[in-house]
SEKOL-206678 format. One record per atom (N, C-alpha, C, O): chain; residue number from 1; x, y, z; residue in one letter. Coordinates in steps of 0.02 Angstrom, whole numbers, plus 50000, padded with zeros to 5 digits. Last residue first. Layout:
// residues N
+-----+-----+-------+-------+-------+------+
: mol : seq :    px :    py :    pz : type :
+-----+-----+-------+-------+-------+------+
:   A : NUM :     X :     Y :     Z :    A :
...
+-----+-----+-------+-------+-------+------+
// end
This chain:
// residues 71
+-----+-----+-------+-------+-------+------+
: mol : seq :    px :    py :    pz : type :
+-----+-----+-------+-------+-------+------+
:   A :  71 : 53567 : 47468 : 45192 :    X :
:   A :  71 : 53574 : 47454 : 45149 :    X :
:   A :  71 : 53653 : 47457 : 45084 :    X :
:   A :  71 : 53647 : 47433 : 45028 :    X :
:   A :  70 : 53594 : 47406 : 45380 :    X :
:   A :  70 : 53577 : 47464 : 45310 :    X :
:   A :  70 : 53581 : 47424 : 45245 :    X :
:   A :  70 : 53593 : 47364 : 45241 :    X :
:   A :  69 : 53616 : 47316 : 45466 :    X :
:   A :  69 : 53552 : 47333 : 45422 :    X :
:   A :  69 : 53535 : 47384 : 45364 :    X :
:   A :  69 : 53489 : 47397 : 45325 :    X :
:   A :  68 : 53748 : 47309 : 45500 :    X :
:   A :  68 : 53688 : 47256 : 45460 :    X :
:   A :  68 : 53648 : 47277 : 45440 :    X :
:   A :  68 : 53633 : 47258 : 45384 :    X :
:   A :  67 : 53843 : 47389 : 45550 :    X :
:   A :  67 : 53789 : 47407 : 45464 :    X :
:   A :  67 : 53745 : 47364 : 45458 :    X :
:   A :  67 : 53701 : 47372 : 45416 :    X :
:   A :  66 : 53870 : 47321 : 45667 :    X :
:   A :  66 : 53823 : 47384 : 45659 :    X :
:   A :  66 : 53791 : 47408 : 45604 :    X :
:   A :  66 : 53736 : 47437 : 45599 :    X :
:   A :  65 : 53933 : 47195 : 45695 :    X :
:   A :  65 : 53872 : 47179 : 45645 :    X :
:   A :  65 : 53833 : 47255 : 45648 :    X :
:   A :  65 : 53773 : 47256 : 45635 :    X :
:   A :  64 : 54045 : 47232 : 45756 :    X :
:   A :  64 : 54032 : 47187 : 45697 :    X :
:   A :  64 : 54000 : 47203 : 45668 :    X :
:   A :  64 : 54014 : 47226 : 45612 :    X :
:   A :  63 : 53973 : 47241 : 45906 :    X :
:   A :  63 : 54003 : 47294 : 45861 :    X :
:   A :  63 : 54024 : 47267 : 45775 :    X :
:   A :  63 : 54002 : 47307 : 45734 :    X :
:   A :  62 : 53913 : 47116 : 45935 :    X :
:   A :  62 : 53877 : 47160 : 45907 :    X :
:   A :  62 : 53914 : 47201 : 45879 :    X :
:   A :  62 : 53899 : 47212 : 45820 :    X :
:   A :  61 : 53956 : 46999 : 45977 :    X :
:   A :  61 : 53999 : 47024 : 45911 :    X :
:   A :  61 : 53943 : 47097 : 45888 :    X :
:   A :  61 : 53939 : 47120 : 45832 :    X :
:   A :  60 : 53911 : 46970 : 46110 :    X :
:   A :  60 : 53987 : 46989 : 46116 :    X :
:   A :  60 : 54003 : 47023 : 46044 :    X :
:   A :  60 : 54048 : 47065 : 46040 :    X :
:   A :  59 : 53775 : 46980 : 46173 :    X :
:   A :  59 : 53777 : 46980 : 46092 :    X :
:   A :  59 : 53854 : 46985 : 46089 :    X :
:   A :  59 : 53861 : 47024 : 46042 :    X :
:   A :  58 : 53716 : 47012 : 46260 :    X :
:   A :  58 : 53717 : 46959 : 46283 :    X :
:   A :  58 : 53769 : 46954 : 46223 :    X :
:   A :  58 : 53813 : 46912 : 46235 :    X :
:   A :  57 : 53655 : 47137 : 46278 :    X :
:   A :  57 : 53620 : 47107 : 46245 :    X :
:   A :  57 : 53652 : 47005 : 46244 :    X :
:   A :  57 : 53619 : 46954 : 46233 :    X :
:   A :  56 : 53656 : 47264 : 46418 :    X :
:   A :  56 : 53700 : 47197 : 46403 :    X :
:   A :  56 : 53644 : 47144 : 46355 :    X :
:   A :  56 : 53599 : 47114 : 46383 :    X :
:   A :  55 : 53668 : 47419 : 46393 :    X :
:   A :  55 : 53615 : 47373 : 46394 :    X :
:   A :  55 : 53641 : 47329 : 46391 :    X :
:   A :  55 : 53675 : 47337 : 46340 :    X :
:   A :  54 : 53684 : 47569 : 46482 :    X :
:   A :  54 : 53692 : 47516 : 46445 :    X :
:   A :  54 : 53640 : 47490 : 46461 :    X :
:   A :  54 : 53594 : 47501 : 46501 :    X :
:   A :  53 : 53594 : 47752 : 46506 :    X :
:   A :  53 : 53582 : 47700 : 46526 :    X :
:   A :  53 : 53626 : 47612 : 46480 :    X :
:   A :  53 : 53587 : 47593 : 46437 :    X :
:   A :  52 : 53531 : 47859 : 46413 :    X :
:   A :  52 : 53631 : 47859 : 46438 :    X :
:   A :  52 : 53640 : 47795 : 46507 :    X :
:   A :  52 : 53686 : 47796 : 46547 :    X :
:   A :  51 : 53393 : 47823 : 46401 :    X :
:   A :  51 : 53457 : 47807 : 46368 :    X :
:   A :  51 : 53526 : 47836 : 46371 :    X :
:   A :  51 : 53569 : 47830 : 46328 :    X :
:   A :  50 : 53362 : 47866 : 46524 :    X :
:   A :  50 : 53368 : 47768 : 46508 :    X :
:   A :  50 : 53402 : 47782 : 46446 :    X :
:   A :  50 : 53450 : 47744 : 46437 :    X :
:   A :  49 : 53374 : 47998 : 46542 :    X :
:   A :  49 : 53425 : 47944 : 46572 :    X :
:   A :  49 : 53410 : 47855 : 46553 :    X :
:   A :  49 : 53441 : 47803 : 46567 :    X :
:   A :  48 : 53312 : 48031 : 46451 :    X :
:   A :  48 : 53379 : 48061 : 46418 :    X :
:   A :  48 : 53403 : 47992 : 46481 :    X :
:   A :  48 : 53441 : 47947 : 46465 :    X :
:   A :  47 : 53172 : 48000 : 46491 :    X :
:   A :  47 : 53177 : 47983 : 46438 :    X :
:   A :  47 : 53262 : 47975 : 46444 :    X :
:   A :  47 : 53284 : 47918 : 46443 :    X :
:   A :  46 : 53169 : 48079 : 46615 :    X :
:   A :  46 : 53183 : 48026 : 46616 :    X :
:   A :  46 : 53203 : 47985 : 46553 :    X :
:   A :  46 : 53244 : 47940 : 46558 :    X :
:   A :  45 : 53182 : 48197 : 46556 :    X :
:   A :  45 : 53251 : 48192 : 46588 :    X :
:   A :  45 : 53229 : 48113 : 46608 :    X :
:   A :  45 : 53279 : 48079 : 46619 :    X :
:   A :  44 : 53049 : 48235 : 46491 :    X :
:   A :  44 : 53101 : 48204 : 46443 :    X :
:   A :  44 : 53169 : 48180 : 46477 :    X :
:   A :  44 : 53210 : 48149 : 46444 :    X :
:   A :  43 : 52975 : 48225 : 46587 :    X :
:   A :  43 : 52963 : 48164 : 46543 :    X :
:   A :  43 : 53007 : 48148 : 46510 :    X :
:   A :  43 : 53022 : 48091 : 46492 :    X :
:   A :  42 : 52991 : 48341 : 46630 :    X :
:   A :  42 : 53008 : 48276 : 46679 :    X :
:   A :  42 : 53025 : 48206 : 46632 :    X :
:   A :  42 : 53065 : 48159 : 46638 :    X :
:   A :  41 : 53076 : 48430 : 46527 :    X :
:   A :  41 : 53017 : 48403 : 46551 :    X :
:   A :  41 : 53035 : 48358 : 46605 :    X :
:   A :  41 : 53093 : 48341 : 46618 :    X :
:   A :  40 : 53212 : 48522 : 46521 :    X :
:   A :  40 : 53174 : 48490 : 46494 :    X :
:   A :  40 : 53124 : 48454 : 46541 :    X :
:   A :  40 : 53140 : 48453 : 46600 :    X :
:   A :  39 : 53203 : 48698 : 46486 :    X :
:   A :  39 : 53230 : 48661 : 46525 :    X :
:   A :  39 : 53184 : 48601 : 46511 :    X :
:   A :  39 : 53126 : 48612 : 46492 :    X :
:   A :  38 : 53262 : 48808 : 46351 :    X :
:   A :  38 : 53200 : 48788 : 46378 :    X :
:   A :  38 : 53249 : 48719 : 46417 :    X :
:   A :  38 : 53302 : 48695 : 46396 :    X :
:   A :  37 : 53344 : 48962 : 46379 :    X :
:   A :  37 : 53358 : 48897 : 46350 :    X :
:   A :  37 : 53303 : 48858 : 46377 :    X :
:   A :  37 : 53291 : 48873 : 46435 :    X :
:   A :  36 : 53256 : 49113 : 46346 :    X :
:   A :  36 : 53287 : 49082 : 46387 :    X :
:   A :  36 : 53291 : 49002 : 46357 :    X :
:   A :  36 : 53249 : 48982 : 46317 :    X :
:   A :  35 : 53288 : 49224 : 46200 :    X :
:   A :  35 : 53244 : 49194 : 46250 :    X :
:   A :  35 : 53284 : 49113 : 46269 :    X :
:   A :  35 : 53319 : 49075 : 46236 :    X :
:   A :  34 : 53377 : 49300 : 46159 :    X :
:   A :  34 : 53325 : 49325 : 46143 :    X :
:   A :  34 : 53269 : 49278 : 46158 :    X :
:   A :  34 : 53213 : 49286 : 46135 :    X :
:   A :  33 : 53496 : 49428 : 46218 :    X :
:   A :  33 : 53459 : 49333 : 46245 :    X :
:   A :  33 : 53388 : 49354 : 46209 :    X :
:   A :  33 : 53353 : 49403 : 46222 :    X :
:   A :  32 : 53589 : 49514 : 46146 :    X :
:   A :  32 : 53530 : 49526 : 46169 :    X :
:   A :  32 : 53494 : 49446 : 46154 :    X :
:   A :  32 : 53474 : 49419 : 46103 :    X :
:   A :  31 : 53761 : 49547 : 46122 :    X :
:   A :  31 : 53741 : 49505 : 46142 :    X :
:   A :  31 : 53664 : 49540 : 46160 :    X :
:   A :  31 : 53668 : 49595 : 46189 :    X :
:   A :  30 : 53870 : 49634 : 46017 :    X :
:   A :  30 : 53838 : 49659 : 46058 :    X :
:   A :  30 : 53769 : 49635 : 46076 :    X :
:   A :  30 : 53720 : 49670 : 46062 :    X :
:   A :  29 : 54003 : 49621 : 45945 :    X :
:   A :  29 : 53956 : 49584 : 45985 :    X :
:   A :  29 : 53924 : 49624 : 46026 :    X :
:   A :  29 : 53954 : 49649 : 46074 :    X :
:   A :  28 : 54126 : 49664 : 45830 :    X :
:   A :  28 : 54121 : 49679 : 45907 :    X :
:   A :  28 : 54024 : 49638 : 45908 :    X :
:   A :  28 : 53995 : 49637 : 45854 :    X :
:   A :  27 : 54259 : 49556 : 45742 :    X :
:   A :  27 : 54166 : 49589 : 45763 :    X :
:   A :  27 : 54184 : 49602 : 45831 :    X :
:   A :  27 : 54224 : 49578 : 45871 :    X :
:   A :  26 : 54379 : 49526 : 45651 :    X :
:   A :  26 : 54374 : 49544 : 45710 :    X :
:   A :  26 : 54311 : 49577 : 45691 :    X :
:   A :  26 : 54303 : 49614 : 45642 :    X :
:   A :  25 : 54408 : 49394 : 45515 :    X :
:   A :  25 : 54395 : 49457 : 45538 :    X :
:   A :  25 : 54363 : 49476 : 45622 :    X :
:   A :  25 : 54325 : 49435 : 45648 :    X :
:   A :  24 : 54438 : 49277 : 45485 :    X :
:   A :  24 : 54475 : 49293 : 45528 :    X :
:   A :  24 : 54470 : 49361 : 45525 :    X :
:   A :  24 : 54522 : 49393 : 45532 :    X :
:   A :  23 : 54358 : 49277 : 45332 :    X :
:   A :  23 : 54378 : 49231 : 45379 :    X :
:   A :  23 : 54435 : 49264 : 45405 :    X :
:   A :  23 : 54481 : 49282 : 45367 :    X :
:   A :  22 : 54217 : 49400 : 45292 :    X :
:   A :  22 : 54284 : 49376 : 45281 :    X :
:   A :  22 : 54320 : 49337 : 45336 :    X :
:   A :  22 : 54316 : 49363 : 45392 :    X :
:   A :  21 : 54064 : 49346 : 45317 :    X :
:   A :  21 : 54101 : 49394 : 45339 :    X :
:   A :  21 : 54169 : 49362 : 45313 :    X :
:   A :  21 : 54175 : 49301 : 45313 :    X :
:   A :  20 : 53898 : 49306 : 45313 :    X :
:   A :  20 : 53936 : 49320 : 45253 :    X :
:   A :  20 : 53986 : 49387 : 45283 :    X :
:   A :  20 : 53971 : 49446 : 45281 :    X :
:   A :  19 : 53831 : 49152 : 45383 :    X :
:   A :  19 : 53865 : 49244 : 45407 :    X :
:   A :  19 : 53914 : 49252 : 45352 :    X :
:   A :  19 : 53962 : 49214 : 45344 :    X :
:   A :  18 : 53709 : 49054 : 45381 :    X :
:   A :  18 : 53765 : 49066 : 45368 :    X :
:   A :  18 : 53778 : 49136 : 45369 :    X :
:   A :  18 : 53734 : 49176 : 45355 :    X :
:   A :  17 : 53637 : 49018 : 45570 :    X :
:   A :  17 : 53637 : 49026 : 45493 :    X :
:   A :  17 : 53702 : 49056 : 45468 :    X :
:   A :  17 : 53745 : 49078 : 45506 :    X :
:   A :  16 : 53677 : 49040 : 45687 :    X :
:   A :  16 : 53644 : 48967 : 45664 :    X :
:   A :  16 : 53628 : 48979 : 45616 :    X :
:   A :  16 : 53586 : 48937 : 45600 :    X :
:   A :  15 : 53838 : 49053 : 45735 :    X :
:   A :  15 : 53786 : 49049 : 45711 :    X :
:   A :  15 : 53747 : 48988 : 45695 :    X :
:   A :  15 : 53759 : 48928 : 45690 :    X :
:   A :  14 : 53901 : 49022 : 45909 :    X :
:   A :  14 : 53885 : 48997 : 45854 :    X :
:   A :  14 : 53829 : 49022 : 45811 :    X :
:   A :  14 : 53772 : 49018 : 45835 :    X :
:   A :  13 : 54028 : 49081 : 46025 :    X :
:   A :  13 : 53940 : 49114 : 45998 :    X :
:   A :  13 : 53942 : 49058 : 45938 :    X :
:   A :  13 : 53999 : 49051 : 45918 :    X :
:   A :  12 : 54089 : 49010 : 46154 :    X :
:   A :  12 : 54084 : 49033 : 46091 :    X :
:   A :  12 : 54021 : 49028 : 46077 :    X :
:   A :  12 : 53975 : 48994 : 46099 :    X :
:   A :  11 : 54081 : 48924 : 46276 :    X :
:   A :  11 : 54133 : 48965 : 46276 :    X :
:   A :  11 : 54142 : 49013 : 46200 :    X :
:   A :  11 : 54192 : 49047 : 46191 :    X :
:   A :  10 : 53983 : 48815 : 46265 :    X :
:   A :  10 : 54050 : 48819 : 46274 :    X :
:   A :  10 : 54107 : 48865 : 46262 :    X :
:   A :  10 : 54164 : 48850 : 46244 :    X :
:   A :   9 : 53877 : 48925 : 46152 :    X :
:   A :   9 : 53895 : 48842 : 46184 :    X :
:   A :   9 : 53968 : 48834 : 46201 :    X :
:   A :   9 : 54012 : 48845 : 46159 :    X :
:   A :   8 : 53741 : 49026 : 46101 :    X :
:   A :   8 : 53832 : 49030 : 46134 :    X :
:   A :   8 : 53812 : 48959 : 46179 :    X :
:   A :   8 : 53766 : 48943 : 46216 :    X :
:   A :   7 : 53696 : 49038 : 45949 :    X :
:   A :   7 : 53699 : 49012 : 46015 :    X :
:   A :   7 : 53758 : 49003 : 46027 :    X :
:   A :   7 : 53808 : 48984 : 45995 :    X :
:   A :   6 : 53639 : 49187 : 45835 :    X :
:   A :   6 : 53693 : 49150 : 45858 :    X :
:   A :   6 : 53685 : 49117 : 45914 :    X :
:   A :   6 : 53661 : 49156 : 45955 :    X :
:   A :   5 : 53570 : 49277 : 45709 :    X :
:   A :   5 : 53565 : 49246 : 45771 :    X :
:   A :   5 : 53617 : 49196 : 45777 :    X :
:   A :   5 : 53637 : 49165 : 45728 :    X :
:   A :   4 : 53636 : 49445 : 45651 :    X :
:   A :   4 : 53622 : 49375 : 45647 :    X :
:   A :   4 : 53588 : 49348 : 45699 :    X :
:   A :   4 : 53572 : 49389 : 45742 :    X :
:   A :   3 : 53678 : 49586 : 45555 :    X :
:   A :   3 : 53655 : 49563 : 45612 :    X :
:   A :   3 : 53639 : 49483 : 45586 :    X :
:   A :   3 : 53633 : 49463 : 45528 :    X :
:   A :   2 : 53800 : 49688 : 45518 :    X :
:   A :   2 : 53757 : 49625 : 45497 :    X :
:   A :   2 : 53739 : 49600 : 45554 :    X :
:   A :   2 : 53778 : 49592 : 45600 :    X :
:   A :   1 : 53820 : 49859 : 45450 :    X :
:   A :   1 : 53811 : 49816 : 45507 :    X :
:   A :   1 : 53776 : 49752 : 45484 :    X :
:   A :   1 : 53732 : 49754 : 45441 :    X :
+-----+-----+-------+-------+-------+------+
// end
């Protein structure tokens, strides 16, 4: 038996470490929540909405210029 931890997102379990099983082998699952998804702060749902918030910089060629700064 191999046990793991896994998050289920959309409809599928994901590990979160690597699982040493042959590809396209059939597991049976036998699911135990091993603690609840934490809900976020006040602080942080305002945080998450100014930035899914635009911003009009005025700047028309910004997409252009996105590497600028790297190196």
């Amino acid at each position: 038996m191999i046990e793991f931890r896994a998050i289920y997102e959309n409809g599928v379990f994901r590990p979160t470490e690597p699982v040493e099983l042959p590809e396209g082998c059939e597991v049976r699952i036998e699911a135990m929540v091993q603690d609840k998804p934490e809900v976020p702060s006040e602080h942080l749902r305002r945080i998450y909405a100014l930035l899914s918030e635009s911003f009009d910089t005025g700047d028309r060629n910004l997409a252009e210029r996105h590497d600028e700064h790297q190196p």
